[in-house]
C-alpha positions in Angstrom: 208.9 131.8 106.8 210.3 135.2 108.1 209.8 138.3 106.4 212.4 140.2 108.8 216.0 140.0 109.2 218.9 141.2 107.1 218.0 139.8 103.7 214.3 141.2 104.5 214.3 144.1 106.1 213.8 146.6 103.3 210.4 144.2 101.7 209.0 144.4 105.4 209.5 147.8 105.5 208.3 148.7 102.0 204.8 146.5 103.3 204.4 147.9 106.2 204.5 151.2 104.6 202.1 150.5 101.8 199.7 148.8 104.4 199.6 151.8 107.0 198.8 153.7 104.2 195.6 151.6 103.0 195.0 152.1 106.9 195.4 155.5 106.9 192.9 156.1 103.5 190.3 153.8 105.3 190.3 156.1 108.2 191.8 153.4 110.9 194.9 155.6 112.5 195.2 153.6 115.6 195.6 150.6 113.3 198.5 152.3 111.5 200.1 153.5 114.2 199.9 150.2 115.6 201.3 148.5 112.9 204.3 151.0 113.1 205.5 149.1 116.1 205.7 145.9 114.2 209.7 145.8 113.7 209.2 141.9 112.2 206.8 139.5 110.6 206.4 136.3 110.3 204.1 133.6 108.2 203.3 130.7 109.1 203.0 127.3 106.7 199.8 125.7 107.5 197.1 123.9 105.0 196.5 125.8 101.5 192.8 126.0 102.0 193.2 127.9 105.1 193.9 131.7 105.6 197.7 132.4 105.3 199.2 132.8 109.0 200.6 136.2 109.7 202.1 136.8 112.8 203.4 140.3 113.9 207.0 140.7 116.2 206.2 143.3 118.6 208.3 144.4 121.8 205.9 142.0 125.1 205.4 145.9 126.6 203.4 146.4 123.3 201.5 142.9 123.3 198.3 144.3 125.0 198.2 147.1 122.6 196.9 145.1 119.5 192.9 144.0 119.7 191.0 141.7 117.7 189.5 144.6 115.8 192.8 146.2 115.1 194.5 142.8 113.7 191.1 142.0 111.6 191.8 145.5 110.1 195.7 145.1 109.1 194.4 141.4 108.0 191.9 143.0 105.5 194.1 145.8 104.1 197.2 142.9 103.5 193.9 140.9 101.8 194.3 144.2 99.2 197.5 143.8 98.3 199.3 141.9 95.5 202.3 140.9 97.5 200.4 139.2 99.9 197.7 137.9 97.5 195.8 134.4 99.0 192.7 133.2 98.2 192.2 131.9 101.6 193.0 135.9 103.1 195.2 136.3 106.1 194.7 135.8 110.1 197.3 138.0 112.0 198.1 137.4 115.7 201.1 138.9 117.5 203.8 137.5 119.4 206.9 138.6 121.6 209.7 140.1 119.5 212.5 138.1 121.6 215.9 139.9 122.5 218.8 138.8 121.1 221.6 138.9 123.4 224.3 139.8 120.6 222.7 142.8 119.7 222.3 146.7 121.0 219.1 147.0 123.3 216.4 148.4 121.1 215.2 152.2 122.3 213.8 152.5 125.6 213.6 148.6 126.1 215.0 148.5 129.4 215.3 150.4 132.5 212.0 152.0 134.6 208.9 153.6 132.8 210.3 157.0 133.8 213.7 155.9 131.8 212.1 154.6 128.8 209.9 157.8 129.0 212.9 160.2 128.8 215.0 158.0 126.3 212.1 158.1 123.9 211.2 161.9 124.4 215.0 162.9 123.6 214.9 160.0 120.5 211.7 161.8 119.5 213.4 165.3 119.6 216.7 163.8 118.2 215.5 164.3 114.2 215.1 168.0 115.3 218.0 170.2 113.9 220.7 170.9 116.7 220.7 174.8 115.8 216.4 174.7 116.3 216.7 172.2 119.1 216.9 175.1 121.8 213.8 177.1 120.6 212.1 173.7 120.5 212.7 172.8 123.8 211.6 175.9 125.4 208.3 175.8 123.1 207.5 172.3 125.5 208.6 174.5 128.6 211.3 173.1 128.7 214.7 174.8 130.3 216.9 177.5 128.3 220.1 176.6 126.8 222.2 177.2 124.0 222.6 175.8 120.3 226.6 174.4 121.5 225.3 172.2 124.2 222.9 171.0 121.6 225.9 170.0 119.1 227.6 168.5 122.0 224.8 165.8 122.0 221.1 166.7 120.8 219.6 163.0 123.3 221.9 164.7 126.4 220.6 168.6 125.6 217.1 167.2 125.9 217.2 164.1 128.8 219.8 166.9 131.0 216.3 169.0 131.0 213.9 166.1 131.9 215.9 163.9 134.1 213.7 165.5 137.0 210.1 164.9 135.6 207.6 163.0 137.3 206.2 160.1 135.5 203.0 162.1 135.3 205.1 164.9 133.6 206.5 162.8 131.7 203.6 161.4 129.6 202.4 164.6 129.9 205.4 166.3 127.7 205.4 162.6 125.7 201.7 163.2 124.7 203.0 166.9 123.1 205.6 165.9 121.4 204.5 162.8 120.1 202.4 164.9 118.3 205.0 167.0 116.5 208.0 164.8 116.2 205.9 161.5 115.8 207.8 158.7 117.2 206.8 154.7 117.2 208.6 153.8 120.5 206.8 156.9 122.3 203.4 156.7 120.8 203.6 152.7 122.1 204.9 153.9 125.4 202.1 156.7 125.9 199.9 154.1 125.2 200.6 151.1 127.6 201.5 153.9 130.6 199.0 156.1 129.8 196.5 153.6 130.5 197.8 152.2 133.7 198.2 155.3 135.1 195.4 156.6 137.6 194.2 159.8 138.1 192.5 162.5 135.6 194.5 163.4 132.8 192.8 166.9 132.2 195.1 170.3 133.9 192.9 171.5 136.6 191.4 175.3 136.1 188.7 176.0 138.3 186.6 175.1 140.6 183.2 176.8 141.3 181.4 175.2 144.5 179.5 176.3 147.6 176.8 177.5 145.9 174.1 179.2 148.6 171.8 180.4 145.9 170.6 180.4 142.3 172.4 178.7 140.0 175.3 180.3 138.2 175.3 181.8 134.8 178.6 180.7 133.3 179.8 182.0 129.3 182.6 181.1 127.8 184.1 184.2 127.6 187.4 182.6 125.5 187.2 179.4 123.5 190.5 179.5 122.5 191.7 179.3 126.1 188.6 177.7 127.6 188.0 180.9 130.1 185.0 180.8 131.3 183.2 183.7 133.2 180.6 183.4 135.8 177.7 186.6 134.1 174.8 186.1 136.8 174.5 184.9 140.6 178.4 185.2 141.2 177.3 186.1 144.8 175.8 182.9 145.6 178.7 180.6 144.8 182.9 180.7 145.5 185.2 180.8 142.4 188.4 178.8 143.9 190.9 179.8 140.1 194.8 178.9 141.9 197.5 176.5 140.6 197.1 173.0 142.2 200.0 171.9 144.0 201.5 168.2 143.8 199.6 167.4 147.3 196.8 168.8 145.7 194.3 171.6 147.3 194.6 170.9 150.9 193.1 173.0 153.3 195.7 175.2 154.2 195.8 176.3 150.5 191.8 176.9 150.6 192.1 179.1 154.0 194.7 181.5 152.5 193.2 181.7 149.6 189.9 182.9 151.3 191.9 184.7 153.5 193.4 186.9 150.8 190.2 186.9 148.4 187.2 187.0 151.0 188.3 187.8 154.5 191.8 190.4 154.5 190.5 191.8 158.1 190.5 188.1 159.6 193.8 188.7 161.3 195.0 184.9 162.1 195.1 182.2 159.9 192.4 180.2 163.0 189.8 183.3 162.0 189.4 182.6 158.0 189.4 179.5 158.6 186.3 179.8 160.7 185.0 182.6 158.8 185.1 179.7 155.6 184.0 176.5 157.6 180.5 179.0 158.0 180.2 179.9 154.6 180.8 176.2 153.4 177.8 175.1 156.4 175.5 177.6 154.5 175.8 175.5 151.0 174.9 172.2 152.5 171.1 170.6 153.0 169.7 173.2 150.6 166.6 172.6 150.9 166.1 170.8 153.6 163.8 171.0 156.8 165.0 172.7 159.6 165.9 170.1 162.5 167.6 169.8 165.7 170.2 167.1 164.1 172.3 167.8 161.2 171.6 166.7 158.0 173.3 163.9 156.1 175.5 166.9 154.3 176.3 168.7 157.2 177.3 165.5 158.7 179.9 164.1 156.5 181.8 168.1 156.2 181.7 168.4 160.2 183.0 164.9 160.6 185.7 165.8 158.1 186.4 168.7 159.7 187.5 167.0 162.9 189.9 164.8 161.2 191.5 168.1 160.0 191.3 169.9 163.3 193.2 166.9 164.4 195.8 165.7 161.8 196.0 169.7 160.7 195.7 171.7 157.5 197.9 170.0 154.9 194.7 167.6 154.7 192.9 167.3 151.2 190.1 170.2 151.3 186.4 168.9 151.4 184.8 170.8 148.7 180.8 170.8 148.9 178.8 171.3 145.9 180.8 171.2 143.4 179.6 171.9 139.5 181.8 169.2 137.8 179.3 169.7 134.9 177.5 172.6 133.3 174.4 172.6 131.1 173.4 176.5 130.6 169.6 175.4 130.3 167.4 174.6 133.4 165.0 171.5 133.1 162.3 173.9 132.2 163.7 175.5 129.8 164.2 171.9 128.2 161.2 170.0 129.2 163.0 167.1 129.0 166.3 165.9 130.7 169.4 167.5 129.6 172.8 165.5 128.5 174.4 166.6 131.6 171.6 164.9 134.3 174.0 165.2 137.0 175.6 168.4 137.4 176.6 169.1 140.7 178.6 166.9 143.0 177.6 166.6 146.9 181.6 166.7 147.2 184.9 166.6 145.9 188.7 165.8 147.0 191.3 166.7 144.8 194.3 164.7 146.3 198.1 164.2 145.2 199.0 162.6 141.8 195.8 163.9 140.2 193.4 161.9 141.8 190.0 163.5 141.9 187.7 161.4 144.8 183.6 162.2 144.5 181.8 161.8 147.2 177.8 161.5 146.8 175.0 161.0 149.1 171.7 159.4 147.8 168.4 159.8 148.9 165.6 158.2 147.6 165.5 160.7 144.8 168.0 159.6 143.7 166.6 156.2 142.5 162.8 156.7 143.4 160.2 158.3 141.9 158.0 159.2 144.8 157.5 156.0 147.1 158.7 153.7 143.9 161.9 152.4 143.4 162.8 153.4 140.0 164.8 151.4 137.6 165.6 154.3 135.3 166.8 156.4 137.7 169.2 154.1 139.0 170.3 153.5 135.9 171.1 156.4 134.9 173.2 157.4 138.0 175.2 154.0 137.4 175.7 155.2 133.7 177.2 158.4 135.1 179.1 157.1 137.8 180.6 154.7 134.9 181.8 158.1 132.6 183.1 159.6 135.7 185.2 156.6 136.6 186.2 156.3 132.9 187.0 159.5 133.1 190.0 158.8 136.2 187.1 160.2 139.2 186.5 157.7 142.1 183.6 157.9 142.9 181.8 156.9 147.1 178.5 156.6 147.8 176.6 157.0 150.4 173.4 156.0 151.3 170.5 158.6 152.9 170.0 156.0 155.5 173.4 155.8 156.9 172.5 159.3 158.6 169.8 158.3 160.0 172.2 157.7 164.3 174.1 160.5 163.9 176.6 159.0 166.2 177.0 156.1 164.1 177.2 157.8 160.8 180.3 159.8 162.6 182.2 157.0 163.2 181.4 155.5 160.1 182.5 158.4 158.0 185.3 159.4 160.1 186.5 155.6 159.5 186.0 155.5 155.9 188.2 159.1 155.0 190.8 157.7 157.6 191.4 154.6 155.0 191.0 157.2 152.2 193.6 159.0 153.5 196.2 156.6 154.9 195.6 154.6 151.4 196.6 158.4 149.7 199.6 159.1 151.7 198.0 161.5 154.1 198.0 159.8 157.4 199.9 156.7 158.6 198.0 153.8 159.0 198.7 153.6 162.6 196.6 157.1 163.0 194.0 155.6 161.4 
């Protein structure tokens, strides 16, 4: 039996209301907003001592959307209701919401994930009053106009100001206004290309890397804005604070920037970049016992280097030692391991489309306690490498062995960032 179509449509919606609500008062909002893009139901006839059949009629975009847990929790809140009272309770699956040919595509149901983006932005926007839409629209960043265009056609006012977004800006806007001007269709969308979408979602702010010394003192001088202020051993370490670019921070952005902040009497573009390639040498092998060979650090960032005193400076910057993470207390002050075990990365890449590449090399203290292999510690740097990836980081390893023929770890690392690259867009595979 259906419970959608024309004769139906007002008891769906009436349930679907009342049971997002039960959602809502047992805490499950994913649930509820899941639910939301359930335009049809259907139940089933099957045996009476069995639990009434409920299946859901969702858009196939929207299929993966709905897990077990999330359909065992609208299945117990419809087991509350009167009007779907069984003794047996409910099962709910989901199935494909098939299009009927006679009938107006539903919202964004068609076209490229970029198109479906924009038509469910300016849908979202579309219960906003013409005369407010402007200030709206510039509160998102988007571009000025005025309250006429906006009576013209509110979904034109707003798509006319998008049609040039990215994907990536795209479900960036979607994921603000879907918070003010909550709408099923982009919620959904967010969702499905949210999660297929590589790369870290978090704006970039800061970087602070290089560090040559003491560790840095950091405060959070505003919480509001998340500014954070570097209070002790600001000497020891470079502060790099610029917009990224869509290529990300390449190389050329690095040198000017040292050039302007660090080195104004270099003269040449050639001369900060030497000036920097020296002060980056200084951070690496900390520690380390002086040696005729370079090691395993200084290594990787010289081999790097020639790749970019080959293919030139619109290259990805190496950054060494990088504090992705902060804990303001040493292991002394704790006496135990912190949250944060790992807080400095050997290096990181910050390439186009947001991606964010780690690079690490392990030696043996890395999953050894003295001469030991140790299972813990191994453990524990799988468990981080596992938030990190979570997180939208790739994340390379490299073993303290692979340094041991410097001429073989050359080739090997110059191979291994020439696939990087050519798989990112930076070189052709034929330079490779």
């Amino acid at each position: 039996m259906s419970i959608a179509g024309p004769a139906s449509d007002r008891f769906w919606s009436q349930q679907r209301t009342t049971l997002s609500e039960l959602l809502l008062r047992v805490g499950n909002q994913r649930a509820a907003r899941l639910l939301s893009l359930v335009p049809a139901a259907e139940l089933g006839d099957g045996d009476p001592w069995e639990p009434v059949q409920v299946v859901l009629l969702v858009r196939p975009i929207f299929l993966d959307l709905f897990r077990p847990a999330d359909l065992g929790a609208i299945a117990g809140q419809m087991n509350e209701l009167k009007s779907w009272d069984s003794s047996t309770g409910h099962h709910v699956t989901v199935a494909p919401l098939l299009a009927d040919p006679f009938t107006r595509a539903p919202l964004a149901s068609t076209g490229t994930s970029a198109m479906q983006l924009r038509d469910a932005i300016a849908e979202a926007l579309y219960a906003v009053k013409s005369y407010d839409l402007p200030e709206v629209c510039r509160a998102f960043g988007l571009a000025d106009g005025d309250v006429d265009e906006a009576h013209a056609s509110k979904r034109s006012y707003v798509r006319s100001r998008i049609q040039d977004y990215s994907k990536d800006q795209l479900l960036e806007l979607g994921s603000r206004v879907v918070e003010e001007h909550y709408l099923p269709e982009l919620w959904g969308l967010l969702q499905v290309l949210g999660a297929r979408r590589s790369g870290v979602l978090t704006p970039f702010r800061n970087l602070i890397f290089a560090s040559d010394g003491p560790k840095p003192e950091l405060v959070l001088a505003d919480a509001v804005s998340n500014t954070i202020e570097i209070v002790k051993n600001e000497d020891f370490c470079l502060v790099f604070d610029r917009p990224l670019g869509e290529a990300g921070l390449t190389w050329a952005e690095v040198v000017a920037w040292w050039a302007e902040t660090h080195a104004p009497a270099a003269g040449s573009e050639r001369a900060a970049a030497n000036q920097l390639h020296a002060r980056l040498l200084r951070s690496l092998d900390a520690g380390r016992p002086a040696s005729a060979e370079p090691g395993p650090e200084r290594q990787m960032f010289l081999a790097y280097t020639e790749l970019v005193k080959q293919h030139g400076f619109q290259l990805p910057a190496l950054i060494p030692q990088v504090y992705l993470h902060y804990d303001p207390y040493s292991r002394q002050h704790r006496r135990a391991a912190g949250p944060l075990p790992r807080q400095r990365m050997d290096f990181l890449m910050l390439l186009r489309g947001r991606r964010r590449l780690v690079i690490e090399i392990d030696g043996k203290q890395h999953y050894a306690e003295g001469d030991r292999a140790s299972p813990r510690l191994y453990a524990e740097m799988m468990r981080e490498d596992r938030a990190l990836r979570l997180d939208g980081y790739e994340v390379y390893r490299f073993g303290g062995h692979e340094f041991r023929d410097v001429q073989q770890a050359r080739t090997d690392i110059r191979a291994f960032f020439g696939r990087i690259l050519a798989s990112h867009g930076y070189l052709e595979e034929s330079s490779v």
